[in-house]
C-alpha positions in Angstrom: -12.9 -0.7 -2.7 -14.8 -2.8 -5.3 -11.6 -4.7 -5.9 -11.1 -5.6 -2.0 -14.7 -6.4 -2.0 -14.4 -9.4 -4.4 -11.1 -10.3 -3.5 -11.5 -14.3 -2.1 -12.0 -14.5 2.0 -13.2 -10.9 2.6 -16.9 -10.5 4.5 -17.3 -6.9 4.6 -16.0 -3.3 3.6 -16.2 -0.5 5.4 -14.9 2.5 4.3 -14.8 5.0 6.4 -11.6 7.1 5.0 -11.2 11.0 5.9 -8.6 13.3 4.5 -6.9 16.0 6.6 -7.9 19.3 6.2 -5.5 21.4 4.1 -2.7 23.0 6.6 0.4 24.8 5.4 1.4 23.7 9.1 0.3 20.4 9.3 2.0 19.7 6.0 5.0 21.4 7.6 4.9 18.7 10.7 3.7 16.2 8.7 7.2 16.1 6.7 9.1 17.0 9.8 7.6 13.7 11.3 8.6 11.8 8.3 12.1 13.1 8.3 12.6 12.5 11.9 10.8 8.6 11.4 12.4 7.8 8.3 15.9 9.4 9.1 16.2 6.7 12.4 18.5 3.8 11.0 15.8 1.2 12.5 12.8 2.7 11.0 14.3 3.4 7.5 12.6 0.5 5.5 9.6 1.3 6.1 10.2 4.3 3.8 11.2 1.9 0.8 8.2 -1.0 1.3 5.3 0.1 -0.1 3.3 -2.4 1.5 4.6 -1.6 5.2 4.7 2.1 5.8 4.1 3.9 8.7 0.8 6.1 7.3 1.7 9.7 9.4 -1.8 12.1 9.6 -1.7 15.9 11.2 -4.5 17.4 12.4 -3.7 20.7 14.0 -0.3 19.9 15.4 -1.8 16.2 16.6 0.1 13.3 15.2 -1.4 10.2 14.6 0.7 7.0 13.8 -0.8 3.9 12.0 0.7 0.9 10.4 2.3 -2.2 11.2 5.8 -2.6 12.2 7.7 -5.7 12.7 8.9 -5.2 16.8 7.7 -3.2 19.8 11.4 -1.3 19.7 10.1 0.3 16.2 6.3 1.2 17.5 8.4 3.2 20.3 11.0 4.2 18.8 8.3 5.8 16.0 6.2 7.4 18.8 9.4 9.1 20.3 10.7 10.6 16.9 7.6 11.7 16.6 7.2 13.5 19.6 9.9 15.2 19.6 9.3 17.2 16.7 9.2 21.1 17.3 5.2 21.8 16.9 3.9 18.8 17.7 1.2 19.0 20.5 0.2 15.2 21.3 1.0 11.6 19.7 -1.5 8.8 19.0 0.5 5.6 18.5 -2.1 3.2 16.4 0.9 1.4 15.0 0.1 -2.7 15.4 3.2 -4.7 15.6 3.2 -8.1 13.6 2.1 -11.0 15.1 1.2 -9.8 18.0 -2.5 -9.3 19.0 -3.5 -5.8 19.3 -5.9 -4.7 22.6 -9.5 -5.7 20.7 -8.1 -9.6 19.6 -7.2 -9.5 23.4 -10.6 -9.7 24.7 -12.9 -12.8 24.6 
């Protein structure tokens, strides 16, 4: 954190990072989710750039999603691999496509 705080440009840091609670199932689903994300031809490089991956967190079978993709097709195609994973109960898709505004830069 100290090093984003210093970096040129940035106002503020906030860090408000949480870790899953530890889950032999969540793990489980968590890796299914992967597999069935990472395993879809369009969604494949996001596996292999470091800097662009789809960031995949269980919490008692819920799925979140959060990341930036490059097109609208991937954030859906993302939510709907992920969904249809045996033993998962509900998907949040927070993935932001690029250049594209998400819903809070949308209001005045």
């Amino acid at each position: 954190m100290a090093l984003v705080a210093t970096t040129p440009g940035v106002k503020d840091v906030v860090g408000e990072i949480e870790v899953d609670p530890v889950s032999i199932m969540d793990d489980r689903t968590r890796m299914e989710v992967a597999r069935a994300i990472y395993s879809f031809p369009s969604l494949t490089r996001y596996s292999m750039d470091p800097a662009m991956p789809i960031r995949i967190s269980v919490q008692n079978g819920n799925v979140e999603l959060y990341g930036t993709v490059s097109t609208t097709g991937d954030k859906e195609a993302a939510f709907l691999r992920a969904n249809g994973v045996p033993g998962v109960f509900s998907v949040k898709n927070y993935l932001l496509v690029a250049n594209q505004p998400n819903e809070a830069q949308k209001q005045p």
